[in-house]
N, C-alpha and C positions, 0 to 999 in steps of 0.2 A: 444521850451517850455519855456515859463517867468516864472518864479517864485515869488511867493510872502514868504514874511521870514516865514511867520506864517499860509501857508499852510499844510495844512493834506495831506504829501505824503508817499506812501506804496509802496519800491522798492520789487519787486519780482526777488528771486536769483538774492544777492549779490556779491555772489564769493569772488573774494580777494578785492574786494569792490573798482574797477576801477570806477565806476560810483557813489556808496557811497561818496567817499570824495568831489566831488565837490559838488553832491549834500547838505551835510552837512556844507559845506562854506556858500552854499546863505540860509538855513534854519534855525530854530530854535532846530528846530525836526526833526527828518524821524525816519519810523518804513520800518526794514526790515525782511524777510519771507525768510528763510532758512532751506531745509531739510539736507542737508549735515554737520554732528557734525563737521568734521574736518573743513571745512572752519569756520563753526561757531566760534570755538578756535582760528579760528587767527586773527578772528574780533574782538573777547573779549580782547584777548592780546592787541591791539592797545589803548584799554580804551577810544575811542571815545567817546566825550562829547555830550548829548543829542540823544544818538541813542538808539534804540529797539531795542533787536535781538528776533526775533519770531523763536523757534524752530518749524518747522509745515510742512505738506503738505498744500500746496499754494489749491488745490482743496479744501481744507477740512476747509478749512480758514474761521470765521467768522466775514464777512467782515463790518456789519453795527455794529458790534460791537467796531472795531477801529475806525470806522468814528464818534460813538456817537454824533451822530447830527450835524458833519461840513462834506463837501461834501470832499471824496479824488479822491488823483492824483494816478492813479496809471504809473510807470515804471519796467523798466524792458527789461535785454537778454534775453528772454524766449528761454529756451531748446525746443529742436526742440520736443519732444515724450512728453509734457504738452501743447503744445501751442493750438492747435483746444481746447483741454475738456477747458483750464483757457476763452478761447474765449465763450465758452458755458455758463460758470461758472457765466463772465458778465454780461449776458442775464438778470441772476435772480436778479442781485445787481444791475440792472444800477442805479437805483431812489438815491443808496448813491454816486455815482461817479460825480465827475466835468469834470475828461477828463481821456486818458488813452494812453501812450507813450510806444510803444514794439516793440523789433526787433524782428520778427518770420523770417525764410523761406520765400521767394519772393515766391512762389508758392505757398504761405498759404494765402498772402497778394493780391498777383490777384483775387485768388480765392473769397475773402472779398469783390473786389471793382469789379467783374464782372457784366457783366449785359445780361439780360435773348438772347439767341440766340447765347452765345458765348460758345466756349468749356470749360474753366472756371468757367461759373457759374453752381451753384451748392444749395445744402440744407446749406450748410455753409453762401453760398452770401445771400439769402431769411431772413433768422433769425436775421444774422448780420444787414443788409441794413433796418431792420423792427424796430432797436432799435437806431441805432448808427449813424452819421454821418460820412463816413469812409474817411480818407487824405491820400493816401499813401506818404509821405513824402521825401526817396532817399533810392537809394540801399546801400548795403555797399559788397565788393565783400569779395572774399575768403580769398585774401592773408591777408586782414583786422584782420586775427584770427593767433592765431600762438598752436595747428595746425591748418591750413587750413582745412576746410570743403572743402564735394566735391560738393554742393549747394552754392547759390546765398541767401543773404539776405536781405530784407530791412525793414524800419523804420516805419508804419504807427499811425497814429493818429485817434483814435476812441471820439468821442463825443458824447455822447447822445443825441435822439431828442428831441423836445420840442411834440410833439404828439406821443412818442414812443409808444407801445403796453402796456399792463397792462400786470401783472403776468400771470393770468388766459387766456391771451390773447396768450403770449409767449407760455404756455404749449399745448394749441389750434396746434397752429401753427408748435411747436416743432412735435407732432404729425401726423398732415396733412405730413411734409415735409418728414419723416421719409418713410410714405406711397407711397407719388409722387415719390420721386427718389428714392425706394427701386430697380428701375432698371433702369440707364438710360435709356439702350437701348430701352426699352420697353414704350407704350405710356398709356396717363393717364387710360383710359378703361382698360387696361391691370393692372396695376400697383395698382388701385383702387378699383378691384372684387371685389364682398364681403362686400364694404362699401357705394360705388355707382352707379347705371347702367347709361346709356347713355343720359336716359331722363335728369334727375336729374344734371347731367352736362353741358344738351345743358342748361339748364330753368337757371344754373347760369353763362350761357354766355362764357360758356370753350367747347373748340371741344375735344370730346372722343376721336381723332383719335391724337390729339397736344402728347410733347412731355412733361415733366414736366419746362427742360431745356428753353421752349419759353414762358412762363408765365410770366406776369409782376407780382411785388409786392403784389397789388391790388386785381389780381384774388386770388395770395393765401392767402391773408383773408380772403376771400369771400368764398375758400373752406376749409380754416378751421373753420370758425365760422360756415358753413352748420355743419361738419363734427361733431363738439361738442356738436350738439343738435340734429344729429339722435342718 
């Protein structure tokens, strides 16, 4: 990640601000997002020159608010029990963001950069892959943390498309996915009752009997944008 001085970057959970200081070396500014009071205090105590502390739930964050009209960076050790909803959370903000640098779970991060036909992919890869350009970057292992984690994790890099979804688009689709893999195991005609019969899915070029898991990108716009106009 290069840095420019006069970037707009939003570190999410700073902790004891391992990652803060240096970003603060090459910047001007950084704003960080802290739910935890007591870490809070011992970043205040250091009296760092040029930093935010946001006292906040990182979900709850408004986020085109800090960016007031320059695109952010965001980073960030994302805790393992935030990291899918802050991934969601994205979806809705990308249009403020320039790029986005998080260490999640390697099992969060496969799951992002999977693709249809694999065990892997999922409603998370579909939404992600519809908005984002996703890099997974390098692992970092366990004994990396002290205490160790009994998971794997690594580094990936999200970028926005330049044709990504619209809002209206995203909630289309956040929908649809919700429906398709409401069971893996089970195939779209199953999974779909209620909202589409057989016809209606051969006419948009999907076989009723497929499984959600084998669909490219493609088709699932195709069945959320059916979906939001019946």
């Amino acid at each position: 990640m290069r840095l420019k001085s006069d970037d707009k970057v939003v570190e999410v959970g700073p902790g004891l601000g391992a990652l803060t200081l240096p970003l603060l070396a090459q910047l001007e500014k950084l704003h960080v997002i802290e739910i935890d009071r007591d870490l809070i205090q011992r970043l205040e105590t250091q009296q760092l020159e040029n930093l935010t502390i946001q006292s906040a739930d990182v979900l709850k964050v408004d986020f085109e608010q800090i960016a007031a009209g320059k695109p952010l960076r965001i980073v960030g050790n994302l805790p393992y029990n935030i990291g899918t909803p802050l991934l969601i959370r994205l979806l809705d903000i990308h249009p403020v963001l320039k790029d986005v640098h998080v260490m999640l779970q390697k099992e969060v991060v496969d799951r992002l950069d999977a693709q249809p036909n694999t065990r892997a992919f999922g409603r998370i890869s579909v939404l992600m892959q519809s908005v984002f350009n996703i890099q997974p970057l390098f692992k970092v292992p366990p004994g990396s943390f002290d205490p160790a984690p009994k998971v794997e994790s690594a580094v990936v890099r999200l970028t926005p498309l330049e044709n990504a979804l619209g809002r209206d688009e995203i909630k289309a689709l956040e929908n649809c996915t919700r429906i398709a893999f409401a069971n893996k195991r089970k195939t779209l005609r199953n999974n779909l009752k209620g909202h589409l019969d057989d016809a209606s899915l051969e006419k948009l070029g999907i076989n009723p009997q497929a499984r959600a898991e084998t669909l490219e990108l493609t088709a699932f716009h195709c069945l959320a944008k059916h979906l939001s106009e019946t």
